[in-house]
C-alpha positions in Angstrom: 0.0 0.0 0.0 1.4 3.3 -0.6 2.5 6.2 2.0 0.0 8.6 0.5 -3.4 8.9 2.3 -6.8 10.1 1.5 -10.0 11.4 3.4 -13.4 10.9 2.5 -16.0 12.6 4.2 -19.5 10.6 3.8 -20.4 7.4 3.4 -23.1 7.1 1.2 -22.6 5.7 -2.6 -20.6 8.3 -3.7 -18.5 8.5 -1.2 -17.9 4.6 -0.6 -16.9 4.5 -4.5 -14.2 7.2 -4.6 -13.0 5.1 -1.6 -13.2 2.1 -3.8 -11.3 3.9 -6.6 -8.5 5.0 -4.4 -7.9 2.1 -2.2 -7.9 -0.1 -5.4 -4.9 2.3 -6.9 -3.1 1.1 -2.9 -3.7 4.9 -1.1 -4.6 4.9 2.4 -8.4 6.0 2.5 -10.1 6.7 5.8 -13.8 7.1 5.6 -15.1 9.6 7.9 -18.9 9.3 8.6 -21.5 10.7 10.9 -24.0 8.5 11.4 -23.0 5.3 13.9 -22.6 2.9 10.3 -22.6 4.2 6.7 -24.6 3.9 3.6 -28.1 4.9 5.9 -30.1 6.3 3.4 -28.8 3.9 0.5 -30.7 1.1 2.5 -33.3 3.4 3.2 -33.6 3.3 -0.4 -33.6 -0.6 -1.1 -36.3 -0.9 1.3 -38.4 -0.5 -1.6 -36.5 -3.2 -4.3 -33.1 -0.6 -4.9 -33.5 0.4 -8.2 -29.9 0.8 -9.2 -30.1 2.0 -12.6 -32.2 1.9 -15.9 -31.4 -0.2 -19.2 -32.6 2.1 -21.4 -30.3 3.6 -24.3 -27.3 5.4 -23.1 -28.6 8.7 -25.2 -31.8 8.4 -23.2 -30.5 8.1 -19.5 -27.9 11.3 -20.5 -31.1 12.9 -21.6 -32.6 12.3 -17.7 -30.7 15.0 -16.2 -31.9 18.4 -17.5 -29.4 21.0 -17.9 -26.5 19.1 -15.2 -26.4 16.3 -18.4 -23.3 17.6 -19.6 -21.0 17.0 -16.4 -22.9 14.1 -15.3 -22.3 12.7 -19.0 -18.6 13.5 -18.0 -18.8 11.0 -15.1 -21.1 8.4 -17.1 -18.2 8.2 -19.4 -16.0 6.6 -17.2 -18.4 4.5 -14.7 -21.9 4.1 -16.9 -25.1 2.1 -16.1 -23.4 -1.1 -17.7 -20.3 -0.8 -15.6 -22.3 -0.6 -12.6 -24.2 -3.6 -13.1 -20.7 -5.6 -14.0 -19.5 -3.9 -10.6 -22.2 -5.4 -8.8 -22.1 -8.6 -10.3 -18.5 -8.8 -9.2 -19.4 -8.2 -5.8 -21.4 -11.4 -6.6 -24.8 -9.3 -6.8 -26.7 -10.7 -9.6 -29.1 -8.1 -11.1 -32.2 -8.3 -13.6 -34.2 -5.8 -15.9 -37.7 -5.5 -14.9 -41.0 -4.7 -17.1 -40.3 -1.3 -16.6 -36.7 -1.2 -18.1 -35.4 -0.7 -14.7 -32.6 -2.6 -12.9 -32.6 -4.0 -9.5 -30.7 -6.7 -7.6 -32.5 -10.0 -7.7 -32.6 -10.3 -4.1 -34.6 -6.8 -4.1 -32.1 -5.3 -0.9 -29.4 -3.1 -0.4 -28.1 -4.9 2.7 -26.4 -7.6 1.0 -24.8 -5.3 -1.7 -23.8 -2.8 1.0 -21.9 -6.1 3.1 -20.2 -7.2 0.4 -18.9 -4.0 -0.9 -18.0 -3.3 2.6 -16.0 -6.4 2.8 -14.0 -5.5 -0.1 -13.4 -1.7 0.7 -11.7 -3.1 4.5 -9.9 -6.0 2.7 -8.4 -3.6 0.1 -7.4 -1.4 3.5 -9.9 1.5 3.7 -10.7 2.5 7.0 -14.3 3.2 8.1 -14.4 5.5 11.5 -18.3 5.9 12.4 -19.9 8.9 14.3 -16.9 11.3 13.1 -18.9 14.4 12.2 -16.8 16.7 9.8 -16.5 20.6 11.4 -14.6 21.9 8.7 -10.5 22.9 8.6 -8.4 24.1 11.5 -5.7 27.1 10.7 -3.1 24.8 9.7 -5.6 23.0 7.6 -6.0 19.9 9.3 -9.6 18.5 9.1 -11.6 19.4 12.2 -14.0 16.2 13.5 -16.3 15.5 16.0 -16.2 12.3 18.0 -17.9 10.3 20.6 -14.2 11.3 22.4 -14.2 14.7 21.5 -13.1 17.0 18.7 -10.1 15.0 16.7 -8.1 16.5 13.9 -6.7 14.3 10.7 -4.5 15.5 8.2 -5.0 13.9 4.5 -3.0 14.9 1.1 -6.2 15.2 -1.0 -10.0 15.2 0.7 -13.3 14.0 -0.9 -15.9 15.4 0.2 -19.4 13.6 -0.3 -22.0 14.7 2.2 -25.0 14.6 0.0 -27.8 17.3 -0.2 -30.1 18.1 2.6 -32.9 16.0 2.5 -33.5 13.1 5.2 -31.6 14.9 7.6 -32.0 12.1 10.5 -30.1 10.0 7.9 -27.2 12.2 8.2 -27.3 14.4 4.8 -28.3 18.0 6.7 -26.8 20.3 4.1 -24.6 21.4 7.5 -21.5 21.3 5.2 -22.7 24.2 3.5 -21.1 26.8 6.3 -17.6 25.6 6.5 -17.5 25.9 2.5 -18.9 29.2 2.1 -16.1 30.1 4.5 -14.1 29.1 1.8 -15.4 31.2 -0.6 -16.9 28.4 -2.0 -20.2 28.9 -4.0 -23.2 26.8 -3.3 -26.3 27.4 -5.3 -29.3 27.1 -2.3 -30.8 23.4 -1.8 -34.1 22.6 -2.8 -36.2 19.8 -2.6 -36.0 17.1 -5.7 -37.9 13.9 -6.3 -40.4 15.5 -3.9 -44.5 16.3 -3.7 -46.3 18.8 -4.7 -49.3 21.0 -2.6 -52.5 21.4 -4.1 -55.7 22.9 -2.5 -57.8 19.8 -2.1 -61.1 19.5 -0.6 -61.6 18.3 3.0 -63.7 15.3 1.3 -61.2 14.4 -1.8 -58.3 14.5 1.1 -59.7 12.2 2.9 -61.3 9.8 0.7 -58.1 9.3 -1.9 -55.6 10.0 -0.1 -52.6 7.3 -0.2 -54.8 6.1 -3.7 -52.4 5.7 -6.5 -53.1 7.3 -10.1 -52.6 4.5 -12.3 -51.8 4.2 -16.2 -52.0 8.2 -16.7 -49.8 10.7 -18.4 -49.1 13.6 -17.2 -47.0 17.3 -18.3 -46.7 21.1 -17.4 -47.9 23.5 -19.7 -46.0 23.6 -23.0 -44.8 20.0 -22.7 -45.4 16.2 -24.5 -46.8 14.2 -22.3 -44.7 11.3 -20.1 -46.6 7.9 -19.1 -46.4 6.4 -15.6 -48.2 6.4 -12.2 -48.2 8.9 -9.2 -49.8 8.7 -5.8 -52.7 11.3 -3.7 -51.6 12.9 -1.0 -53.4 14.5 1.8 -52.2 17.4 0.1 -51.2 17.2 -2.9 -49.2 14.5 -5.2 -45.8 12.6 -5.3 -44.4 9.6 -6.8 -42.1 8.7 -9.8 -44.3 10.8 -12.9 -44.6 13.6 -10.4 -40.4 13.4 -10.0 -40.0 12.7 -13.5 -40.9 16.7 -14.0 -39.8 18.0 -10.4 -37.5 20.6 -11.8 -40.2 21.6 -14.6 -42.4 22.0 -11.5 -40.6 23.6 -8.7 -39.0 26.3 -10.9 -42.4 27.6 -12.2 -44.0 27.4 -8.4 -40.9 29.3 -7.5 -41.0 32.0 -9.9 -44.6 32.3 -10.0 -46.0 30.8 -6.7 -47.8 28.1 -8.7 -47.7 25.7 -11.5 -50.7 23.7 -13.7 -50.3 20.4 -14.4 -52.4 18.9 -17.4 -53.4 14.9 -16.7 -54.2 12.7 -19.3 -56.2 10.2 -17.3 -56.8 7.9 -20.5 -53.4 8.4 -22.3 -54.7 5.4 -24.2 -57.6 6.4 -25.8 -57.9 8.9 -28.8 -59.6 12.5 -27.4 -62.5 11.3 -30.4 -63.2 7.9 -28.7 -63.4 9.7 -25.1 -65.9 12.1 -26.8 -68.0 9.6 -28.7 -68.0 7.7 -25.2 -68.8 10.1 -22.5 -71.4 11.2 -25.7 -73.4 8.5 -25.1 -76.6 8.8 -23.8 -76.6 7.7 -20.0 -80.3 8.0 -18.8 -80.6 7.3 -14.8 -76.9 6.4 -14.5 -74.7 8.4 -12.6 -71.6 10.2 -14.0 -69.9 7.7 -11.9 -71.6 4.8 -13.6 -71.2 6.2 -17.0 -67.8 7.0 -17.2 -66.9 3.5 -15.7 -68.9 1.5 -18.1 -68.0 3.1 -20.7 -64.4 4.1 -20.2 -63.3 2.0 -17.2 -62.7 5.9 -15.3 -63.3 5.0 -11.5 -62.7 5.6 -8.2 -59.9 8.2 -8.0 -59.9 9.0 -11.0 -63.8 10.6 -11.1 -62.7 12.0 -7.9 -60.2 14.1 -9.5 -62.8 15.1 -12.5 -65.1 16.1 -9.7 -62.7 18.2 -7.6 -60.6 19.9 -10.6 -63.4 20.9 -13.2 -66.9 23.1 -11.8 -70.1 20.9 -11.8 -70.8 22.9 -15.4 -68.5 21.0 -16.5 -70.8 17.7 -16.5 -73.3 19.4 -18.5 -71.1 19.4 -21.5 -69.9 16.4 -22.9 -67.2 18.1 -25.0 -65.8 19.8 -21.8 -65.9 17.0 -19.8 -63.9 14.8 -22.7 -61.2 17.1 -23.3 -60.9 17.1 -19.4 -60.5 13.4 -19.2 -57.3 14.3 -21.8 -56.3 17.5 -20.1 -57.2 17.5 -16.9 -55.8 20.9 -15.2 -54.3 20.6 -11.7 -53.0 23.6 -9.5 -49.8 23.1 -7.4 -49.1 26.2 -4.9 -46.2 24.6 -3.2 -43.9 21.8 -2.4 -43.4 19.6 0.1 -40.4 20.3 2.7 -36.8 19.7 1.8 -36.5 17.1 4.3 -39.0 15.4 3.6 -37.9 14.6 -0.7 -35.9 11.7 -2.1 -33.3 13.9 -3.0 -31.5 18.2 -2.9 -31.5 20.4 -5.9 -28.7 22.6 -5.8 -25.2 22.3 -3.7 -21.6 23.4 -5.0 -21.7 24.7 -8.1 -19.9 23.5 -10.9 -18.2 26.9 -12.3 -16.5 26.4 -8.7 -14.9 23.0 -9.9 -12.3 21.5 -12.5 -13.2 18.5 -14.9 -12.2 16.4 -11.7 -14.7 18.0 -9.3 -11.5 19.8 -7.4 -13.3 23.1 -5.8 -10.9 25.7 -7.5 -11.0 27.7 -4.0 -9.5 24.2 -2.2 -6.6 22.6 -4.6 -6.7 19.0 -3.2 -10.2 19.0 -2.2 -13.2 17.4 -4.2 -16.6 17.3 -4.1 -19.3 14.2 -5.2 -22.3 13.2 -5.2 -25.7 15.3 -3.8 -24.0 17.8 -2.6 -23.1 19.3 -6.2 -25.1 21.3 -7.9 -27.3 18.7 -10.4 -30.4 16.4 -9.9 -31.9 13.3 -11.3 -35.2 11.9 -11.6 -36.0 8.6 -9.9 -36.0 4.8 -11.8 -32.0 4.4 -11.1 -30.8 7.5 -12.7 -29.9 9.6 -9.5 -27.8 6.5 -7.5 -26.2 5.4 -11.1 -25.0 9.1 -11.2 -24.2 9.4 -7.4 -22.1 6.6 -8.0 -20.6 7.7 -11.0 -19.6 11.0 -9.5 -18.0 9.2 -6.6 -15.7 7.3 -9.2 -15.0 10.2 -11.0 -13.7 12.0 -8.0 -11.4 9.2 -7.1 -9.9 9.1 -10.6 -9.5 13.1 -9.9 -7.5 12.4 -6.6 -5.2 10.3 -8.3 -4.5 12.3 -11.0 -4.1 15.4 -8.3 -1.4 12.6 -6.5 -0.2 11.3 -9.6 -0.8 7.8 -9.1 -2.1 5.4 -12.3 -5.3 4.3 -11.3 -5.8 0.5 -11.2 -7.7 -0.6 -14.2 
């Protein structure tokens, strides 16, 4: 192993694969993190199957990340969503590609992934060191830490920082890091909530009779969009869930600059608007609108209960108005749900403060990966694929900075 040593500060994906990426090149990593074990919110995340990544095209999974696509294309060039499933399979995680295109590990948990990956990272001679809170630098630039024994220093020749964003604070990523940077001079655009709900005014009665009811088989855009397929979920106030992250940043930077945002849903995206018309047309005699719309166009449940508490009870009068709203179906956001409480942070260093190896420009020898740069990523594996692809580009950036060959 070689005299030259490394810090990494976070423990999450991105942090635990520039640690990989070093320690595999023989430098001396310790992993700093401040939670009492690492990779929290990663198993927070397989609690639900861990989507790792996506198999769709590679020009389609670059096209996922909005305006960051050109520096996270940067990292997908050297660790892409193939490379991570052959890096999990070598940790002898087998993965498959489900109906929807995405890719989990067969055994549907992060646990035994995490284990494994652990194993190698201690066996290749990096250094975990648990409840080690990072404070920032001390004058002589040593790294100031909190611990269960009191405040430590360490002194590293190259840092990576990875402290993701600021959601899910109890699972250790509280944006706190934000201070000790800006003391640097170090530009951080502000955090926002990604891959989060969105607040609408519902009725008392809608609220509570839908709420937790998912929207199934719709489509769904802002204003001045095409329309994307998929599912979301009623909240007690509002909606979340992957078609409502898929256009997160669409939606949170019009509620932000005008204190609200419409959002059009196509609650039969596969019928044709002339088949809704000719349907809802029909003659219905004693039925109810209920009963009308769900023999003829299988609309039910939620679904009527968004018709009735978006359009005015005019609305049912007119078949033509009631038809295009069944393909159009305008819903007001006012708001979004609170930082801590979405998958994911908008916003963190930003990149005009970085080189092509994420080294902040104010801190020679200190990178940055993961959340807590200034990019975001829908849900369906593109924001961990990325997370980890940041963390290996960061690696490869320290050893260039140390001029060490990388292990290939």
């Amino acid at each position: 192993m070689s005299s030259r040593s490394v810090a990494v500060i976070g423990g999450g994906p991105a942090g635990l694969m520039a640690a990989e990426t070093l320690a595999r090149a023989g430098v001396r990593v310790d992993i700093y993190d401040a939670m009492p074990s690492v990779g929290r919110k990663f198993l927070l995340a397989g609690r639900g199957g861990l989507n790792l990544t996506h198999s769709e095209s590679d020009a389609a999974f670059r096209s996922r990340f909005g305006d960051s696509a050109p520096h996270v294309s940067a990292w997908l060039d050297q660790f892409d969503a193939t490379a991570l499933r052959q890096w999990a399979h070598d940790l002898g995680i087998e993965t498959f590609v489900g109906s929807s295109g995405r890719v989990f590990p067969k055994e549907m948990k992060a646990a035994p992934l995490l284990r494994a990956w652990l194993q190698r990272l201690r066996a290749g001679g990096a250094a975990v060191h648990a409840r080690h809170v990072w404070r920032g630098w001390a004058d002589d630039g040593a790294l100031i830490l909190d611990t269960p024994q009191g405040i430590v220093t360490r002194r590293a020749e190259a840092v990576v920082l990875a402290l993701g964003g600021a959601s899910w604070a109890r699972l250790g990523s509280d944006g706190a890091w934000q201070a000790p940077l800006a003391q640097k001079g170090v530009s951080v655009a502000p955090l926002l909530p990604a891959n989060g709900g969105f607040v609408a005014d519902w009725s008392p009665y809608f609220a509570e009779r839908f709420a937790g009811q998912p929207l199934k088989s719709i489509a769904m855009a802002p204003g001045g969009f095409g329309m994307r397929r998929g599912e979301c979920m009623v909240t007690a106030d509002g909606l979340e869930g992957g078609l409502i992250y898929a256009w997160s940043a669409t939606l949170r930077a019009t509620v932000l600059a005008k204190e609200a945002a419409v959002l059009h849903i196509d609650l039969l995206p596969g019928r044709d608007p002339a088949q809704v018309l000719a349907e809802v047309a029909r003659p219905r005699g004693a039925r109810s609108w209920s009963s009308h719309l769900g023999s003829r166009l299988g609309l039910r449940g939620v679904k009527v209960g968004l018709l009735r508490e978006c359009l005015p009870r005019t609305a049912f009068d007119h078949p033509g108005t009631l038809a295009q709203a069944i393909k159009c179906l305008p819903v007001r956001l006012h708001g979004m749900r609170p930082l801590d409480e979405a998958i994911s942070t908008a916003g963190g260093v930003k990149f005009d403060g970085v080189n092509r190896d994420s080294m902040l420009l104010a801190l020679p020898g200190v990178f940055c990966a993961g959340e807590m740069l200034d990019w975001e990523a829908p849900t369906g594996g593109y924001l961990l694929t990325a997370c980890f692809a940041s963390g290996r580009a960061a690696g490869l950036g320290v050893l260039r900075w140390l001029g060490i060959p990388p292990d290939q």
